[in-house]
TITORRO-271186 format. One record per residue: residue in one letter; x, y, z negated of N, C-alpha, C, O in turn. Coordinates in steps of 0.2 Angstrom, whole numbers, plus 5000, padded with zeros to 4 digits. Layout:
<rs>
aXYZXYZXYZXYZ...
</rs>
This chain:
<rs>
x449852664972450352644977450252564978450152524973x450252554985450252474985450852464991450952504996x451052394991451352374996451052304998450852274994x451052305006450552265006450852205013450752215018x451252145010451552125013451352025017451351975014x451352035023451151975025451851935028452351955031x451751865024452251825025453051835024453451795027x453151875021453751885020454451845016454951855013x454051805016454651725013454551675018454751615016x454351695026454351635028454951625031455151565030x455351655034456051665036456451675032456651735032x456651645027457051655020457151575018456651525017x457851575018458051525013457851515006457751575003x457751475003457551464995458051504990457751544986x458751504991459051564988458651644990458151654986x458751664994458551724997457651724994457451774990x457351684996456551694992456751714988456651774987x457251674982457051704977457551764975457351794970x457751774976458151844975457851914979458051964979x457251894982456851944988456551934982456651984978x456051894979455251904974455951934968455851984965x456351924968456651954958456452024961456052054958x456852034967457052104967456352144968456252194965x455752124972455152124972454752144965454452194966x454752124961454652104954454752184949454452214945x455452174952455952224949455652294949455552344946x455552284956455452364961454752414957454652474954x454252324960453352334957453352354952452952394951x453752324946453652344938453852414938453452454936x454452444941454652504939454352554942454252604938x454052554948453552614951452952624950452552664952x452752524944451952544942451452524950450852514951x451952504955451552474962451152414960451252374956x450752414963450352364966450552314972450152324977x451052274972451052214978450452154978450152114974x450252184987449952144990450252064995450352075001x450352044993450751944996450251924998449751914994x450351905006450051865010450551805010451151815012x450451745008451051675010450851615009450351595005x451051565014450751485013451251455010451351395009x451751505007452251465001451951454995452051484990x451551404995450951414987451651414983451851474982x451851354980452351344975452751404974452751414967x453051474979453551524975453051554974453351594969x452351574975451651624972451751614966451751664962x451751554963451551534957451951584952451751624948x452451584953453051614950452951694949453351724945x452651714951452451794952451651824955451551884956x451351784955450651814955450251804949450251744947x449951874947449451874943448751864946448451824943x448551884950447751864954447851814961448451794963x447451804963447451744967446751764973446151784971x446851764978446351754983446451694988446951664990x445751674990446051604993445551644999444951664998x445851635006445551665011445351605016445851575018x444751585019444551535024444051565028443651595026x444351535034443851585039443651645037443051655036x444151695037444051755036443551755030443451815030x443251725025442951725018443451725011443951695011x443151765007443451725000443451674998442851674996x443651614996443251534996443551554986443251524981x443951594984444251584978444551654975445151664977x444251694971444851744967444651754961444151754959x445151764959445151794949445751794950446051774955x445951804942446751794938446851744938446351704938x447551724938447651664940447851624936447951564938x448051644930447851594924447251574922447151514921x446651634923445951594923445751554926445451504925x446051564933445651494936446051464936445851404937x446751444935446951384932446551334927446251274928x446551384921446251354914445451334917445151294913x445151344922444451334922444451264927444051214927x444851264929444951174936445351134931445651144926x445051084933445251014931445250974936445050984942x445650904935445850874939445450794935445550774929x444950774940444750744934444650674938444450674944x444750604934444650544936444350484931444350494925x444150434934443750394932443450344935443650354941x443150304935442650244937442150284942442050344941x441950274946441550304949440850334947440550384949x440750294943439950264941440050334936439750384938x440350334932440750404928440750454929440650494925x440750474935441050544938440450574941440350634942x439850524942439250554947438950604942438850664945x438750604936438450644932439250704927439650694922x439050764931439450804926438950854922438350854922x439350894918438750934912438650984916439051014919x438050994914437751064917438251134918438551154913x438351164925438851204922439551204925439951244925x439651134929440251124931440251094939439751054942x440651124942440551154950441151084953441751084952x440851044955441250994958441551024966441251044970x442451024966442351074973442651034978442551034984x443050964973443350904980442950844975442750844969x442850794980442750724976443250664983443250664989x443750624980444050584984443950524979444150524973x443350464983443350414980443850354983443950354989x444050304980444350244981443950204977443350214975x444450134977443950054977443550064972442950064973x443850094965443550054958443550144955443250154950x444050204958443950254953443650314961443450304966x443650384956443450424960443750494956443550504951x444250524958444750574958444250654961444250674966x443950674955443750744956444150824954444550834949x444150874959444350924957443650974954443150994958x443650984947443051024945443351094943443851114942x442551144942442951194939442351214933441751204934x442551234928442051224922442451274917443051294916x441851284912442151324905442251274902442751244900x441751254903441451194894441851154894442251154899x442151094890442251034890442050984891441450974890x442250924895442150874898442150814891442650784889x441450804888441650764884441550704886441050714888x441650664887441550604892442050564891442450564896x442250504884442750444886442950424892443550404893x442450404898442650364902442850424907442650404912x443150484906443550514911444150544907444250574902x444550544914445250604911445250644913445050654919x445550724910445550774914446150794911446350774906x446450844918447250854917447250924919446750944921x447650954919447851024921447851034930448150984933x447751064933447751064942448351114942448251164937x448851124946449251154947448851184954448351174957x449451254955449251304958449151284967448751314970x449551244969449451214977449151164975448751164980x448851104971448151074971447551124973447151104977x447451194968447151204968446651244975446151244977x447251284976447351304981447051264989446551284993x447351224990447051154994446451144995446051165000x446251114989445651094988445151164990444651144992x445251224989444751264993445051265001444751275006x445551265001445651305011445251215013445251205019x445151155010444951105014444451095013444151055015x443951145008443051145010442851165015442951225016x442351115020441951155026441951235026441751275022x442151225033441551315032440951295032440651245034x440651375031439951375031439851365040439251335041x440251385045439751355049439851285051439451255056x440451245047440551195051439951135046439651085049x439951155040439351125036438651145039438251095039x438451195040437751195044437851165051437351135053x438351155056438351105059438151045057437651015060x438651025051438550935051438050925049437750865049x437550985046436950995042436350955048435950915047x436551005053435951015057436050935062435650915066x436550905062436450855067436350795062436450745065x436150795053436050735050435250755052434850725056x435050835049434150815050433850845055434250895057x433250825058433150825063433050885063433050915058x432850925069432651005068432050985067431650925067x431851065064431151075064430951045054430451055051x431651025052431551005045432051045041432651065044x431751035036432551075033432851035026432550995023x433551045025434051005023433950995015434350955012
</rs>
């Protein structure tokens, strides 16, 4: 059995969301259901989803458990000079540089051993973000094709 629900915390007060996800909750556990949540409420998701799909332009840009992809992202900052080489393994998915540092979101098994950087825990709406704001694939072969010239390739 599944129930398969789009947006249904967006007309709802903050009491009412949550007293809708309790009773939601409640219902899912007792019948053994499977809920399906569609929402751009990241923050009350957190609270009640066990898996995660992250959808853009109609693609999956992100899914698993949603513990694991927590545990696998990092929020990672440093020197710039720092940040350009990571270890084998580790998928850079945002990079936001300023003057003197450069603020990475990664996502990785291994450990980052590396003094001259920090890594912190990424919460479930950083994470989330940071895929619905990677190009699409066609807006990236766009930018692709107007850096090289045709007739070359990238």
């Amino acid at each position: 059995r599944v129930l398969l629900l789009d947006e249904p915390l967006a007309a709802l007060d903050p009491l009412a969301r949550r007293e809708f996800l309790k009773s939601l909750l409640d219902s899912a556990g007792a019948t053994a259901m499977t809920v399906v949540l569609s929402s751009h409420l990241i923050g009350e998701l957190a609270r009640v989803c066990d898996h995660l799909i992250v959808i853009r332009d109609g693609r999956v840009r992100l899914a698993g458990e949603l513990d694991e992809l927590l545990s696998e992202h990092r929020l990672v900052t440093g020197v710039t000079e720092a940040t350009v080489r990571m270890p084998a393994g580790t998928e850079v998915v945002t990079r936001s540089s300023h003057e003197r540092h450069t603020t990475l979101l990664v996502r990785t098994r291994g450990a980052l051993l590396n003094p001259a950087l920090t890594a912190s825990p990424v919460d479930l709406e950083a994470l989330v973000l940071a895929y619905l704001e990677q190009p699409s694939d066609q807006a990236r072969e766009s930018r692709i094709s107007r850096i090289v010239p045709e007739g070359r390739s990238a």
